[in-house]
Every structure is written in structure tokens, then in C-alpha cells.
ZAMARGU-4260 file (C-alpha; in steps of 0.2 Angstrom, whole numbers, plus 5000, padded with zeros to 4 digits):
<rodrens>
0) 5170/4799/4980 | 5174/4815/4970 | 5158/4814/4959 | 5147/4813/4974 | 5154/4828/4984
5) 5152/4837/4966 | 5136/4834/4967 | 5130/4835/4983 | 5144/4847/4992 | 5145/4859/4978
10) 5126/4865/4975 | 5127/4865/4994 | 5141/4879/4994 | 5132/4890/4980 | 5117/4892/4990
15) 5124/4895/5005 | 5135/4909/4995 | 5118/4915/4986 | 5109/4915/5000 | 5123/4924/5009
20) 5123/4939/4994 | 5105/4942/4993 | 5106/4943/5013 | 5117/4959/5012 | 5111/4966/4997
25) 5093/4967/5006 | 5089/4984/5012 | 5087/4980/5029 | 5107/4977/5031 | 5113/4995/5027
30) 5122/5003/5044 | 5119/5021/5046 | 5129/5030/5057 | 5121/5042/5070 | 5119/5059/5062
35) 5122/5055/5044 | 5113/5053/5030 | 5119/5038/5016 | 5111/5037/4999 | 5105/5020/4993
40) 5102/5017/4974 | 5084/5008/4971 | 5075/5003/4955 | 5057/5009/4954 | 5049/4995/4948
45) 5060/4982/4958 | 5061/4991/4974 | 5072/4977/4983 | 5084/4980/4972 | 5097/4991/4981
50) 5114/4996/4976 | 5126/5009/4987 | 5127/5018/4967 | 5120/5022/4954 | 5120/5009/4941
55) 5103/4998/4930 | 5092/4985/4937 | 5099/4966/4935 | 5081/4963/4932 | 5073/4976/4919
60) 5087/4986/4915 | 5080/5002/4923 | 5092/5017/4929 | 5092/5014/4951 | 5085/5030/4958
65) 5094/5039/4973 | 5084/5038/4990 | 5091/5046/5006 | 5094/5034/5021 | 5090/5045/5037
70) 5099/5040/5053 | 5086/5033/5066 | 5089/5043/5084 | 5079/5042/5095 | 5069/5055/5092
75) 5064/5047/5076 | 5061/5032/5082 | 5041/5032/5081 | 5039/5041/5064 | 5035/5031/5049
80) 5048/5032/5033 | 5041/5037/5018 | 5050/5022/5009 | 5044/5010/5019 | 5028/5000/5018
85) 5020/5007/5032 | 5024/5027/5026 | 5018/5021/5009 | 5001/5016/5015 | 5000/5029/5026
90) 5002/5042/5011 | 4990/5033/5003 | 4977/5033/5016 | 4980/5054/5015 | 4977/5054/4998
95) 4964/5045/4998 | 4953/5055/5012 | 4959/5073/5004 | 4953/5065/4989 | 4936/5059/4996
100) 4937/5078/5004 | 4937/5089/4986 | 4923/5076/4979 | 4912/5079/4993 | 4917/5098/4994
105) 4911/5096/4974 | 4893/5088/4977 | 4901/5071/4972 | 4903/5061/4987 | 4890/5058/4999
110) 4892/5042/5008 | 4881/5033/5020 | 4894/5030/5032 | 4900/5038/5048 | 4918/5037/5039
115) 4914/5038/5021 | 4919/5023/5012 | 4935/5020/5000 | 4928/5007/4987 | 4917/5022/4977
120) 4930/5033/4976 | 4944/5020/4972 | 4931/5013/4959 | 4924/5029/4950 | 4927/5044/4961
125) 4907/5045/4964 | 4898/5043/4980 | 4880/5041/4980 | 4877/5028/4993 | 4866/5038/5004
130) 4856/5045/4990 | 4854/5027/4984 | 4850/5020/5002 | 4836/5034/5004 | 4827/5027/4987
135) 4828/5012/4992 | 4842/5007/4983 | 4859/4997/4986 | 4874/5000/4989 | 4892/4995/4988
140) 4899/4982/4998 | 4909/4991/5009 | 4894/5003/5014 | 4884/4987/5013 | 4897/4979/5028
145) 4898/4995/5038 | 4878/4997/5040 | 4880/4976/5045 | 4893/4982/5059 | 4881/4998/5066
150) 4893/5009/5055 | 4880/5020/5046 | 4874/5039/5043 | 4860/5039/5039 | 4846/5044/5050
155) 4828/5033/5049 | 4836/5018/5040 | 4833/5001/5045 | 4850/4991/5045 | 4841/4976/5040
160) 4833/4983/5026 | 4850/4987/5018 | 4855/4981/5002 | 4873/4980/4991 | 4869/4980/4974
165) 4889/4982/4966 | 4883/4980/4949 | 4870/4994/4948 | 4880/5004/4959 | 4891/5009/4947
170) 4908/4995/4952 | 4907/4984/4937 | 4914/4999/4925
</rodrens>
């Protein structure tokens, strides 16, 4: 009887312990009382890794970096944290478009889209889609599906006679 509640019981308990730890070391479970400001310890490259001090990453050995916890009043309620997925992608999106912004201010960005497309500036910060369109040319995919959605710029163009050519479009670099 005792060897079966060793091994049935006991790798029972240790999950339910492991379990329970990883559960309150996620950052969703730190308490932040109204009007102050906590510091959390992250790692940079494992960012659910989470300590209440400094101290090294269990996993790469790295130093944990300090990140401010701000308390969430009410009248923070519908703004978007910066450490959180959603703040993240929305700084991303921001830097993205200033980006797309300072190459078309330079002569290097000119999209055939009403909103001028992400693939050519993530792929190699040139936009010629609407010059190629004009020669009859292709153009990258996500140009391609915006003309296919009635998304274009480009006045005169028939949407049926647009093309995607990734290749010679300058994506395969």
C-alpha cells in the first residue's frame, strides 16, 4: 500500500505544489495598493520571469531589470501599459508609421495604399509599390490584398489587373 500512494499520491502533491508556485510568481498576481508604486524585477529575455528583487534569471542567468508597477485608478483604467502586450504593439505600431513618415518625407516610400503598407518597410525600408503599379509592375503581398479589398491609391488602376510579385519586388533579400 505504501509503494502505491508513493507513486501515485506523491507526484500528485508536487504538481499541485508546482503549479501553485508558478501561479504566484506570475505577474498578473502582484497586489498594488491605490496610490503607490511597487517595483518588480523582470528578465529581459524571459519576461515571465518576475521577482519582488533584484537577483539572475533561473533560466539564462541574466541580471532581472527593475519595472515600476503603477497602481490602476480609475482614471487609468483605459490606458494601455507600456509592459504589456498591448502597450508594446502599440509602440510598435508608432514606430512603425513615424518610420514609414521620414522614408516617404525622404523620397523613399510611396505606397499604393490608402494606409501605406508595413511589409516594405519592415522588409527593406523602401516603397515603390505605386511606381511599380504604374509600369505595370507587381507588388508586395500586402499591397496586392489591399487593391483585392478596394484599399488602393492609385488613381486609373484597374483592381483586376493588379499583380504581387514578392520576389522582384525586393522581399526575397
Amino acid at each position: 500500500m505504501k509503494r502505491i500512494t508513493v507513486i501515485f499520491v506523491f507526484p500528485i502533491i508536487i504538481a499541485i505544489g508546482l503549479i501553485s508556485i508558478g501561479n504566484y510568481l506570475s505577474p498578473g498576481n502582484v497586489t498594488v495598493v491605490a496610490g503607490q508604486q511597487q517595483k518588480q524585477y523582470v528578465c529581459p529575455m524571459h519576461p515571465q520571469v518576475v521577482s519582488e528583487k533584484p537577483g539572475k534569471c533561473p533560466k539564462c542567468g541574466m541580471n532581472l531589470v527593475e519595472r515600476e508597477i503603477k497602481d490602476k485608478t480609475p482614471n487609468q483604467a483605459g490606458k494601455k501599459e507600456a509592459g504589456s502586450a498591448s502597450g508594446m504593439v502599440s509602440q510598435a505600431r508608432s514606430l512603425l508609421d513615424g518610420a514609414k513618415k521620414l522614408l516617404a518625407a525622404d523620397g523613399k516610400y510611396g505606397c499604393c495604399m490608402k494606409e501605406p503598407c508595413d511589409e516594405c518597410a519592415l522588409g527593406h525600408q523602401n516603397c515603390k509599390c505605386a511606381e511599380d503599379l504604374k509600369a505595370g509592375k507587381g507588388v508586395c503581398s500586402q499591397c496586392y490584398g489591399g487593391w483585392q479589398r478596394g484599399d488602393g491609391a492609385v488613381p486609373g488602376i484597374d483592381t483586376k489587373k493588379v499583380e504581387g510579385n514578392f520576389h522582384s519586388h525586393g522581399h526575397d533579400r
